[in-house]
Each structure stands twice: as C-alpha cells, then as structure tokens.
N, C-alpha and C positions, 0 to 999 in steps of 0.2 A: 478496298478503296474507301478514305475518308469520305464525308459528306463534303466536305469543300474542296477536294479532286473531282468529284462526279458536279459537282454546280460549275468546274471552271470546263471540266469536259462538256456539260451542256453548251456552255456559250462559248465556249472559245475554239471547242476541237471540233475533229471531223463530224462535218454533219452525219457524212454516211455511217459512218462506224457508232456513231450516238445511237442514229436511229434503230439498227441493231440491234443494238444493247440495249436498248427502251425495249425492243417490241419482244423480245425471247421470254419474258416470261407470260406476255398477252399469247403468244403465241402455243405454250405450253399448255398455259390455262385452257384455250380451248380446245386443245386436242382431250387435254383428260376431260373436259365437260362433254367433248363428243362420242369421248369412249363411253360416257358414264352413258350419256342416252341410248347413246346402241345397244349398250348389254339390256337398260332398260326397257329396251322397245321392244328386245326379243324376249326377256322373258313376262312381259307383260299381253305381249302378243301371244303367247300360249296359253293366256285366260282367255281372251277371246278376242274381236275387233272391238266392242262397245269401248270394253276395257283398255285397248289401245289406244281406240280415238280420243280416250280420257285424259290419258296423259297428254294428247296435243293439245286439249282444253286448257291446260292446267299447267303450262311451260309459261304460256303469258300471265297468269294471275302472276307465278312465282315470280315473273322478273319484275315484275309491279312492284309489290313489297319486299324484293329485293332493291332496287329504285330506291325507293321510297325512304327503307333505313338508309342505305347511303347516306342520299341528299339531306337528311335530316342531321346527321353524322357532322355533316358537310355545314350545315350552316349553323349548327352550335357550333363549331368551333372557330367560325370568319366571324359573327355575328353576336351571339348572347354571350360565349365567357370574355370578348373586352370588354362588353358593358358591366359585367360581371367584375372582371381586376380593375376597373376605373375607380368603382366605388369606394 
C-alpha cells in the first residue's frame, strides 16, 4: 500500500479497520517484548532473587533513555533541521 492510500485510509476510511491496522504491530511488539522478559526473568531467576529484583530495578531506567533517544529523535527533526534548511 502507497503512502498516499494509507494517509487517505486514515482520514477517509473505516475507522475500525484503521484502528486495526495501526495497532497489529504495537500489538506484536509487545507480545515479543513480553516474551523477551519472561524468558529473562526465568533465566535470571536462576541466579538468585537479588538478581531478579535487579532486572525490575532496571526496566524503568531502560525505558527512560529509551524515552529520551526517542524524544530527542523527535524533536530534531520538527525543530532544529528547518532552522537548519532555512538558512
């Protein structure tokens, strides 16, 4: 599907069937991020609990600076390169 068939399916077509098709790959993603922690948690938990409870410490720093690069991502590219192609 073009990019300008998926921009007139956003606005134009079924909502339900959009929504859908937006969410299947959010969807996806976290089932494999759920798989990934489960395998992690069991074989982490076979070093011991400290070492378990470590990885629960350690999911929110990751999404932090996961965040973080995003948003950074994110706003070079609305923000500093027009002022960038203005010049």
């Amino acid at each position: 599907m073009k990019i300008r068939n998926k921009k007139d399916m956003i606005l134009n077509g079924n909502m339900y069937k959009t929504l859908i098709l937006l969410s299947i790959p959010i969807m996806i993603n976290n089932l494999i991020q759920t798989l990934y922690n489960l395998a992690d948690g069991i074989w982490v938990s076979k070093l011991g609990s400290v070492q378990f409870a470590a990885t629960s410490f350690v999911w929110p720093v990751n999404f932090f600076v996961y965040f973080h690069r995003i948003w950074t991502i994110h706003c070079w590219d609305l923000y500093i390169i027009p002022v960038i192609r203005r010049r």
